[in-house]
C-alpha angles and dihedrals in degrees: 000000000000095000101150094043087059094056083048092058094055087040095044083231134127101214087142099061090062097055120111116248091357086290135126105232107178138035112260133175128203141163128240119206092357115212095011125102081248091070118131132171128227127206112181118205121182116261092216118114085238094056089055092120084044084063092035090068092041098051091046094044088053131077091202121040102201106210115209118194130168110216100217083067104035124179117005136177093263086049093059086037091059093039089053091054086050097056111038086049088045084231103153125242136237120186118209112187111205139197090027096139083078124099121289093012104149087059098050085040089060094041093052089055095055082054093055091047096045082051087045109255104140098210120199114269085032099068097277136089107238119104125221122200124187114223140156116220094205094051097037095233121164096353091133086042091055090039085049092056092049096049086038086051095049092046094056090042092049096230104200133161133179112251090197139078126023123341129260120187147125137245119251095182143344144197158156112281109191096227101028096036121205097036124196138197114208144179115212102218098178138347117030128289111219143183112270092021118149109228145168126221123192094298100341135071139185143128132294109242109159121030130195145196114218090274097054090254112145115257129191092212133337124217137210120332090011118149104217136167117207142165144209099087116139096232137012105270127212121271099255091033107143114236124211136177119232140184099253151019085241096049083055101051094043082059099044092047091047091046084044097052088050097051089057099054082050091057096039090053088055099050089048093062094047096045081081101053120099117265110237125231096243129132112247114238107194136204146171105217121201125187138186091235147008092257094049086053100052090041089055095049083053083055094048095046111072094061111127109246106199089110108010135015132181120245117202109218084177141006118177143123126270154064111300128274146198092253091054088060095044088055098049094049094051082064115029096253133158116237102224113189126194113194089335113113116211118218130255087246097046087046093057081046097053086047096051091040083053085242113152104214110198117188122194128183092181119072093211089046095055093047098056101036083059084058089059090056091050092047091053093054091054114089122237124263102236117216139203106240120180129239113176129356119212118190116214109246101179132347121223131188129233126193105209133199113228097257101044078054118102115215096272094044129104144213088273104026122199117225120198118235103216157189125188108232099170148022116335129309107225122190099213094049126096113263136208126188114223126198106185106298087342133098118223109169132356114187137090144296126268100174123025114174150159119208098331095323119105094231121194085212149031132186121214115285094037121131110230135174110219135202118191117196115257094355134097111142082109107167120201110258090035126147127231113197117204103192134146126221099253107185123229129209110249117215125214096241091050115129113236095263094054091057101044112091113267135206111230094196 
């Protein structure tokens, strides 16, 4: 919809042309117009289905959601999506309709406003309050007359919030810096973050000891609505953790531990009801998953999880954040996995390692290509179904009996033994292929040839037209008009989104 080119167009930066696959793939906050009354601040969330938690946070750290929408899209699933989180939150809207310096564009204007009220967003002039402006992030239209709405919207809902005392936020993103370590990206909601603050984050604590503006640039301490990165906490916390401030580094830790231990009853409680359950008859596919941050993890498990499992299911050795390491390797290998990397690159030397140790490493930097190259993993662990497929067809003309001394007889022949009178119709008889006997709908016989001959020759082969005379093994109640079905088992890929029918093995005869 062109969202983040639009928040590069009031930042003059191109944020957007760097993006893989033209989408946004990660959570990022920034300031317009810092330390003017003009200030906003901008949370970005990806416009993608699997980054839907990622938008979730976004939409519920925010006062305004700014809608952006191209008209010549118009309402997709991620923008009801969007719209649903806003109103069941009571966030308010703001539209912004993009791409309208195109061709045609009051119509398709017009046309995008009957979509959000259908969805029901009541838009101003049409009996609601949100206000929709049409804009175009390339040419730069509109854009004061979008800043002015927003600033117009916070004034009337008396946005406030106290610069003083301890500060109260929550994490965007966060991540491992090579040199600062557990990185985390914040927004102050209220009070004042500082440097040396004691804080808790989600089930982790520590203390800030670097802060930083959006741009990487050191702060002393960042108020209300400010976007920061800092280090110093113990562990990497979750993307939506709520941050506080507190007196001391004990006082942190006694709260850490608490919310720790009861996150731990939570999860025990929940293995204990699945111990129970009945363990499925699936093959295990495992990997070792690595991710730039902790939203684009989470945002990759999302993206794992809606597989269907009734063959195959992925099971996850390993999930974090980070480069890859050696250990990453040495555990995939242990148990047969799969490294899959998304925007994490892997060295020259780890990726000699993970060649010598037999590890595939697969790297993605766009969320849909790494989905669905992980489904082509899982398709090639489940065995084909193997299917009959016909290769000649021979209809029973006349059945003669023949009394046979034991040792004229093959192993599958009696005593009287029944010969087919035959006539290839179809195809070709083989004698070495697998053979079913049809009466009409109905299957007689499935089995294979003892004696296949023409004249009074045992023959490998016959074409359609020839004469042929046919023993089955263990089988005689031959019937004139029958039909003998030559055919071989020819096995067909099964995809993971196959009905059961489909995977199960077919007779083409």
């Amino acid at each position: 919809h062109g969202k983040t080119s639009l928040l590069d167009a009031f930042r003059g930066s191109k944020v957007a042309e760097g993006e893989a696959g033209g989408i946004t793939q990660g959570i990022s906050a920034f300031i317009v117009d810092p330390g003017t009354p003009r200030a906003i601040t901008f949370i970005d969330t990806p416009g993608h289905e699997l980054f839907a938690a990622m938008r979730q946070r976004g939409a519920t750290a925010t006062d305004l959601i700014l809608l952006v929408v191209a008209i010549e899209s118009g309402v997709q699933d991620t923008t009801r999506e969007a719209i649903r989180y806003a109103l069941d939150s009571g966030t308010p809207l703001v539209v912004a309709a993009n791409k309208a310096d195109k061709a045609g564009a009051d119509e398709q204007i017009e046309k995008l406003k009957q979509q959000l009220l259908q969805e029901g967003v009541m838009l101003e002039g049409m009996g609601g309050e949100v206000p929709l402006v049409p804009v175009s992030a390339t040419k730069r239209m509109n854009l004061d007359e979008l800043r002015d709405t927003l600033l117009l919207q916070a004034e009337l809902l008396e946005l406030h919030a106290p610069p003083t005392g301890r500060a109260e936020g929550v994490v965007i993103e966060a991540t491992v810096h090579k040199g600062l370590g557990h990185l985390t990206t914040a927004l102050v909601q209220s009070g004042r973050l500082k440097v040396g603050d004691h804080v808790v984050v989600g089930t982790t604590y520590g203390k800030v000891r670097v802060l930083q503006d959006e741009s990487g640039n050191k702060m002393s301490e960042a108020l209300p609505s400010t976007p920061v990165r800092f280090s110093g906490l113990k562990d990497l916390p979750s993307s939506g953790d709520e941050l506080i401030v507190v007196e001391s580094e004990k006082r942190a830790r006694e709260v850490s531990e608490f919310r720790s231990d009861k996150l731990v009853l939570e999860r025990e409680a929940a293995a204990s009801q699945r111990r129970g359950r009945r363990v499925r008859n699936v093959i295990q596919v495992p990997v070792v998953i690595k991710a730039d941050s902790q939203g684009s993890l989470e945002a990759v498990k999302e993206g794992l999880a809606h597989y269907p499992t009734s063959l195959v299911e992925l099971s996850t050795v390993r999930a974090a954040v980070g480069a890859f390491s050696e250990g990453d390797i040495q555990l995939a290998a242990s148990v047969k996995a799969d490294m899959i990397g998304f925007n994490v690159p892997i060295s020259k030397k780890l990726d000699v390692l993970a060649t010598q140790a037999g590890v595939t490493v697969r790297s993605y930097d766009v969320i849909y290509k790494l989905v669905d190259g992980v489904k082509e993993v899982l398709e090639a662990k489940i065995p084909p179904a193997i299917d009959s497929v016909a290769t000649g067809k021979a209809e029973v003309q006349e059945v003669f009996q023949l009394t046979l001394n034991r040792k004229d007889r093959r192993e599958g022949m009696f005593k009287k033994t029944f010969v087919a009178g035959s006539r290839v119709v179809s195809g070709q008889a083989a004698a070495t292929s697998k053979v079913a006997v049809m009466r009409g709908e109905e299957q007689l016989y499935d089995g294979h040839v003892i004696s296949l001959k023409h004249f009074k020759q045992e023959v490998k082969t016959l074409k359609k037209g020839a004469e042929c005379g046919i023993i089955l093994h263990e089988f005689g109640e031959f019937e004139k008009g029958d039909m003998i079905v030559f055919y071989e088992h020819v096995p067909r890929k099964i995809n993971l989104y196959d009905s059961e029918e489909d995977q199960q093995g077919r007779k083409v005869f």
